[in-house]
Steps between C-alpha positions, in 0.01 A plus 500: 500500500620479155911543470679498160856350540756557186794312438790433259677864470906528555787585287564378134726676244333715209416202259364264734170402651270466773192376588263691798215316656226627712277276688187607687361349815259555759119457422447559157157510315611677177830641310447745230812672322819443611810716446929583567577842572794621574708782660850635521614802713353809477280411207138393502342160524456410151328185326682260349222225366132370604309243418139464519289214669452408137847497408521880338832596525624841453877630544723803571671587138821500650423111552317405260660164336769462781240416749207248499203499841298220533272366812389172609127584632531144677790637718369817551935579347577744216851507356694719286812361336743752357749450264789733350487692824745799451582717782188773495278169604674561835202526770268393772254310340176480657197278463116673458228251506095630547419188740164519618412772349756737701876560327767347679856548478828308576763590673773498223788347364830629407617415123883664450627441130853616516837291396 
């Protein structure tokens, strides 16, 4: 059975940074796009960035050139570092891999940007 497991969320004032990782494991034959969602109260699930087995990457506007993805296809691990958080990045961020074939998600992280 194939589990993502993110890590790396917490508090940080608006300015700062953090880095997210998300590492697959189980038996794994094949990753294809990888991507961070994420999801706030009452609102939707929304996408945030993916990246393609390739290394396509597309982003959320409301990121784009605050936050970078990237994977490492030998750890089956895709990050996403974010920089100049403010305090609308606030969310559960959640890992989406298609492992196998079949989409799997994580089970979240919490990123608070608030002084």
């Amino acid at each position: 059975q194939v589990q993502l497991v993110e890590s790396g969320g917490g508090l940080v004032q608006p300015g700062g940074s953090l880095r997210l990782s998300c590492a697959a494991s189980g038996t794994i034959f094949s990753i294809n796009d990888m991507g961070w969602y994420r999801q706030t109260l009452g609102k939707e699930r929304e996408l945030v960035a993916a990246i393609t087995s390739g290394g396509r990457t597309n982003y959320a506007d409301s990121v784009k050139g605050r936050f970078t993805i990237s994977r490492d296809n030998a750890k089956y691990t895709v990050y996403l570092q974010m920089n100049s958080l403010k305090p609308e990045d606030t969310a559960v961020y959640y890992c989406d891999a298609v492992v196998n074939t079949i989409e799997v998600w994580g089970q979240g992280t919490l990123v608070t940007v608030s002084s």
